[in-house]
N, C-alpha and C positions, 0 to 999 in steps of 0.2 A: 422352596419350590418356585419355580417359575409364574409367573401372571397367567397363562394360558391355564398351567395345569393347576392352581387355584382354582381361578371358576369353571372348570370343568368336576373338579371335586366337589365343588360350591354348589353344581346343579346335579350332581348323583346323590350327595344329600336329602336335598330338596325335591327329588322326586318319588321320595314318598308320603308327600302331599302332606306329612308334618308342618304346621309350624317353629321356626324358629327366629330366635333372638338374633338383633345384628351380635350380640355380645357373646351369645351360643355359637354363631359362626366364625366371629373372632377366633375363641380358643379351639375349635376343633382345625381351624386353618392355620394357625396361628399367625395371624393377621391382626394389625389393627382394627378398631370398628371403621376407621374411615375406609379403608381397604374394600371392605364388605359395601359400602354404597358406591365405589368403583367399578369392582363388580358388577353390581345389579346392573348400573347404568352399562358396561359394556352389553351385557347381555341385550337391554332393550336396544341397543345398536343395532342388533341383530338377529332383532324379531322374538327374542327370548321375551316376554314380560313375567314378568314377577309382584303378585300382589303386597302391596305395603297393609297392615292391619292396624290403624293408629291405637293409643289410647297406652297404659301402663302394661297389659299384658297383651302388646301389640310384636311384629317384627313380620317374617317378611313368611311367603306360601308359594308355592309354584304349583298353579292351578290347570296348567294348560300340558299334554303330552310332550315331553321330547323324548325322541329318539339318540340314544349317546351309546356306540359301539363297547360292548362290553372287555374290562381289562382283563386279562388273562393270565396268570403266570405260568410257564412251563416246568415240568420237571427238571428239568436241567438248572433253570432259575433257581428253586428251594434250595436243590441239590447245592451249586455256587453258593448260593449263601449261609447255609447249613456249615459248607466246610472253608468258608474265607478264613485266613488268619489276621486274627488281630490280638492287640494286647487285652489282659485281663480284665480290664476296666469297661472296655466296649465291647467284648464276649457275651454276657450278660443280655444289655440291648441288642444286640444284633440274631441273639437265639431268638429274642420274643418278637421281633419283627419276623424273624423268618418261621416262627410258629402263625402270626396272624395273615403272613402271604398264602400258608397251607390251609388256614382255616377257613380263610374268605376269598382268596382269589384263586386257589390251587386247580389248574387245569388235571385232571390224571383220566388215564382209562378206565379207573373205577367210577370215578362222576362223570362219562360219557355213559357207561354203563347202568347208571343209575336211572337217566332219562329213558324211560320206557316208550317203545314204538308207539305208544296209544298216546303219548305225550302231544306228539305232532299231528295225529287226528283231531284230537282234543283242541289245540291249538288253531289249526284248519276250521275248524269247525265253529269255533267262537267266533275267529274272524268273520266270515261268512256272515255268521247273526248277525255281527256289529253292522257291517255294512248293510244286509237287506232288513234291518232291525226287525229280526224274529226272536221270539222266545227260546229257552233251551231248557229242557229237563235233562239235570245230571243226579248223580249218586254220588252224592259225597260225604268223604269220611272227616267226620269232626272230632276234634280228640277230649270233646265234655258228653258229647252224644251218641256215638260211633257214626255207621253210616246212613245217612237221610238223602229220600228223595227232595228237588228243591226244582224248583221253576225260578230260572232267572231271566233278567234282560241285562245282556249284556252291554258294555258302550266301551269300555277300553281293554287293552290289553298292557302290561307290563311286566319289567324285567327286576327282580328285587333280589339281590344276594345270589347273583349265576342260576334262580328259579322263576319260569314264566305263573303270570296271575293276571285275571281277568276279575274286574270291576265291572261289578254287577248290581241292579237289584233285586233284592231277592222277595219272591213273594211269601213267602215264610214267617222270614223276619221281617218286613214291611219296610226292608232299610235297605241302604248303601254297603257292600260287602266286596272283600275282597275272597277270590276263590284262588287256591292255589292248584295250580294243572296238575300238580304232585297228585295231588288227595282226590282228586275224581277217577271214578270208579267206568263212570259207563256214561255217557251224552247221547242227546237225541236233541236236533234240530226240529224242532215244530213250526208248523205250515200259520200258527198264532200271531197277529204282528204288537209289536208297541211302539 
Protein backbone atom coordinates (compact mmCIF):
# COMPACT_ATOMS: atom_id res chain seq x y z
CA UNK A 1 0.00 0.00 0.00
CA UNK A 2 0.83 3.38 -0.55
CA UNK A 3 2.07 5.98 2.47
CA UNK A 4 -1.10 7.97 1.97
CA UNK A 5 -3.48 5.03 2.32
CA UNK A 6 -1.40 3.70 5.31
CA UNK A 7 -2.08 6.40 7.56
CA UNK A 8 -5.33 6.81 6.50
CA UNK A 9 -5.89 3.10 7.54
CA UNK A 10 -3.55 4.04 10.62
CA UNK A 11 -6.17 6.57 11.71
CA UNK A 12 -9.69 4.55 10.98
CA UNK A 13 -8.01 2.10 13.34
CA UNK A 14 -7.44 4.43 15.90
CA UNK A 15 -10.54 5.93 15.98
CA UNK A 16 -12.04 3.85 18.05
CA UNK A 17 -10.30 5.44 20.74
CA UNK A 18 -8.45 2.03 21.50
CA UNK A 19 -5.21 1.78 22.44
CA UNK A 20 -2.63 0.45 20.48
CA UNK A 21 0.88 -0.83 20.17
CA UNK A 22 3.45 0.80 17.57
CA UNK A 23 4.10 -3.10 17.03
CA UNK A 24 0.05 -3.84 16.92
CA UNK A 25 0.17 -1.16 14.18
CA UNK A 26 3.05 -2.74 12.58
CA UNK A 27 1.49 -5.98 11.66
CA UNK A 28 -1.97 -5.01 11.10
CA UNK A 29 -0.18 -2.41 8.46
CA UNK A 30 2.35 -4.37 7.78
CA UNK A 31 4.81 -1.88 8.37
CA UNK A 32 7.82 -1.59 10.14
CA UNK A 33 7.64 0.02 13.67
CA UNK A 34 9.70 2.90 12.39
CA UNK A 35 6.89 3.31 9.68
CA UNK A 36 4.27 3.74 12.32
CA UNK A 37 6.43 6.85 14.06
CA UNK A 38 6.48 8.26 10.37
CA UNK A 39 3.09 8.17 10.46
CA UNK A 40 2.24 9.74 13.58
CA UNK A 41 4.57 12.45 12.79
CA UNK A 42 2.99 13.07 9.26
CA UNK A 43 -0.28 13.23 10.91
CA UNK A 44 0.87 15.99 13.54
CA UNK A 45 1.84 17.88 10.30
CA UNK A 46 -1.41 18.07 9.85
CA UNK A 47 -3.01 18.93 12.94
CA UNK A 48 -3.81 15.24 13.39
CA UNK A 49 -2.29 14.71 17.11
CA UNK A 50 -1.93 11.51 18.52
CA UNK A 51 -1.36 10.76 22.14
CA UNK A 52 1.88 8.82 22.96
CA UNK A 53 1.10 6.61 26.40
CA UNK A 54 4.83 5.97 27.77
CA UNK A 55 5.69 3.04 30.04
CA UNK A 56 5.68 -1.02 29.03
CA UNK A 57 2.04 -1.06 28.31
CA UNK A 58 2.28 2.16 26.55
CA UNK A 59 1.62 3.02 22.47
CA UNK A 60 -0.08 5.29 20.87
CA UNK A 61 -4.52 6.83 21.38
CA UNK A 62 -6.19 9.10 19.18
CA UNK A 63 -8.21 11.25 21.50
CA UNK A 64 -9.38 13.94 19.36
CA UNK A 65 -12.57 13.59 16.44
CA UNK A 66 -11.67 13.16 12.91
CA UNK A 67 -13.77 13.13 10.37
CA UNK A 68 -12.52 10.55 7.41
CA UNK A 69 -14.95 9.86 4.43
CA UNK A 70 -16.29 6.48 4.73
CA UNK A 71 -15.00 3.52 2.05
CA UNK A 72 -17.42 1.92 0.20
CA UNK A 73 -17.39 -0.98 -2.01
CA UNK A 74 -19.95 -1.37 -4.73
CA UNK A 75 -21.84 -4.28 -5.97
CA UNK A 76 -20.19 -4.31 -9.03
CA UNK A 77 -16.75 -4.31 -6.99
CA UNK A 78 -17.60 -7.78 -4.97
CA UNK A 79 -19.29 -8.91 -8.08
CA UNK A 80 -15.40 -8.22 -10.01
CA UNK A 81 -13.80 -9.70 -7.52
CA UNK A 82 -16.00 -12.61 -6.74
CA UNK A 83 -15.55 -13.62 -10.49
CA UNK A 84 -11.72 -12.59 -11.39
CA UNK A 85 -9.74 -15.45 -12.81
CA UNK A 86 -6.82 -16.52 -11.25
CA UNK A 87 -4.70 -19.57 -10.68
CA UNK A 88 -5.67 -21.94 -7.95
CA UNK A 89 -3.19 -20.95 -5.53
CA UNK A 90 -4.47 -17.21 -5.28
CA UNK A 91 -8.42 -18.37 -5.61
CA UNK A 92 -8.43 -19.18 -2.13
CA UNK A 93 -7.07 -15.49 -0.84
CA UNK A 94 -8.77 -13.75 -3.23
CA UNK A 95 -12.48 -15.51 -2.03
CA UNK A 96 -11.73 -14.41 1.55
CA UNK A 97 -10.76 -10.88 0.63
CA UNK A 98 -13.81 -10.53 -1.39
CA UNK A 99 -15.88 -12.19 1.43
CA UNK A 100 -14.37 -9.54 4.01
CA UNK A 101 -15.09 -6.48 1.23
CA UNK A 102 -18.91 -7.97 1.73
CA UNK A 103 -18.75 -8.27 5.25
CA UNK A 104 -17.26 -4.87 6.26
CA UNK A 105 -17.32 -2.56 3.41
CA UNK A 106 -20.29 -3.90 1.15
CA UNK A 107 -22.41 -0.99 -0.06
CA UNK A 108 -26.00 -2.86 -1.12
CA UNK A 109 -29.68 -1.83 -1.10
CA UNK A 110 -30.29 -4.09 1.72
CA UNK A 111 -27.82 -1.96 4.05
CA UNK A 112 -29.35 1.32 2.85
CA UNK A 113 -32.52 -0.26 3.72
CA UNK A 114 -31.43 -1.29 7.04
CA UNK A 115 -30.76 2.39 8.14
CA UNK A 116 -34.28 3.29 9.35
CA UNK A 117 -35.71 6.89 8.66
CA UNK A 118 -35.60 7.46 12.60
CA UNK A 119 -31.91 6.85 12.11
CA UNK A 120 -31.30 10.40 10.80
CA UNK A 121 -33.82 12.06 13.43
CA UNK A 122 -32.01 10.32 15.97
CA UNK A 123 -28.85 11.58 14.34
CA UNK A 124 -30.29 15.23 14.10
CA UNK A 125 -31.21 15.27 17.13
CA UNK A 126 -27.99 14.23 19.13
CA UNK A 127 -26.25 16.78 17.06
CA UNK A 128 -28.37 19.43 18.11
CA UNK A 129 -27.71 18.35 21.94
CA UNK A 130 -24.00 18.27 21.39
CA UNK A 131 -23.95 21.60 20.11
CA UNK A 132 -26.60 23.50 22.61
CA UNK A 133 -25.19 20.89 25.36
CA UNK A 134 -28.61 19.46 26.37
CA UNK A 135 -29.61 16.27 27.81
CA UNK A 136 -31.35 13.56 25.93
CA UNK A 137 -33.69 10.74 27.01
CA UNK A 138 -33.63 7.81 24.80
CA UNK A 139 -35.02 4.11 24.90
CA UNK A 140 -32.53 1.89 24.27
CA UNK A 141 -32.19 -1.61 23.50
CA UNK A 142 -29.34 -3.33 25.19
CA UNK A 143 -28.80 -6.90 24.42
CA UNK A 144 -27.94 -8.16 28.42
CA UNK A 145 -31.18 -5.93 29.56
CA UNK A 146 -33.52 -5.35 26.67
CA UNK A 147 -34.80 -2.03 26.37
CA UNK A 148 -34.18 0.91 29.05
CA UNK A 149 -34.86 4.32 29.55
CA UNK A 150 -31.44 6.30 29.92
CA UNK A 151 -30.72 10.03 30.20
CA UNK A 152 -27.57 10.88 28.43
CA UNK A 153 -25.14 13.98 27.63
CA UNK A 154 -24.12 13.59 24.67
CA UNK A 155 -20.50 15.32 23.29
CA UNK A 156 -19.65 13.26 20.03
CA UNK A 157 -20.79 11.55 17.33
CA UNK A 158 -19.12 8.69 15.29
CA UNK A 159 -18.90 6.48 12.47
CA UNK A 160 -17.66 2.69 13.43
CA UNK A 161 -18.13 -0.24 10.96
CA UNK A 162 -20.69 1.75 8.12
CA UNK A 163 -23.00 2.34 11.75
CA UNK A 164 -23.47 6.09 13.36
CA UNK A 165 -22.78 6.17 17.46
CA UNK A 166 -22.95 8.74 19.76
CA UNK A 167 -20.58 9.14 22.93
CA UNK A 168 -22.32 9.91 25.76
CA UNK A 169 -22.77 9.95 29.46
CA UNK A 170 -24.78 8.20 30.66
CA UNK A 171 -26.55 8.91 33.88
CA UNK A 172 -27.55 5.32 34.48
CA UNK A 173 -24.28 3.85 34.40
CA UNK A 174 -22.43 6.95 35.80
CA UNK A 175 -19.93 6.45 32.81
CA UNK A 176 -18.72 7.05 29.52
CA UNK A 177 -20.78 5.00 26.86
CA UNK A 178 -21.06 4.49 23.52
CA UNK A 179 -24.79 4.37 22.09
CA UNK A 180 -25.41 2.91 18.89
CA UNK A 181 -28.15 4.92 16.65
CA UNK A 182 -29.14 1.37 15.58
CA UNK A 183 -30.51 0.32 18.98
CA UNK A 184 -32.45 3.56 19.97
CA UNK A 185 -35.90 3.13 20.19
CA UNK A 186 -37.34 6.61 20.72
CA UNK A 187 -35.26 10.20 21.70
CA UNK A 188 -36.40 13.21 23.42
CA UNK A 189 -34.27 16.49 23.44
CA UNK A 190 -34.66 17.98 26.98
CA UNK A 191 -34.90 21.75 27.77
CA UNK A 192 -31.93 20.23 30.93
CA UNK A 193 -28.51 21.66 30.17
CA UNK A 194 -24.90 20.07 31.15
Amino acid sequence: MSKISNVILMLEYMQSGKKYSIKELSEKLEVTPRMIRVYKNELEKAGIYIDTIMGPYGGYVLNNSIRLPQRKFKEEDYKFLKNLKVDEKDKERLLLIADKVHGVYFESKKEKDELKKDTKKYFNTLTKAIKERRKVKINYYSYTRGNEERIIHPFDMFLYNGNWGCAAYCELKKDLRHFELKRINNIELLDEKF
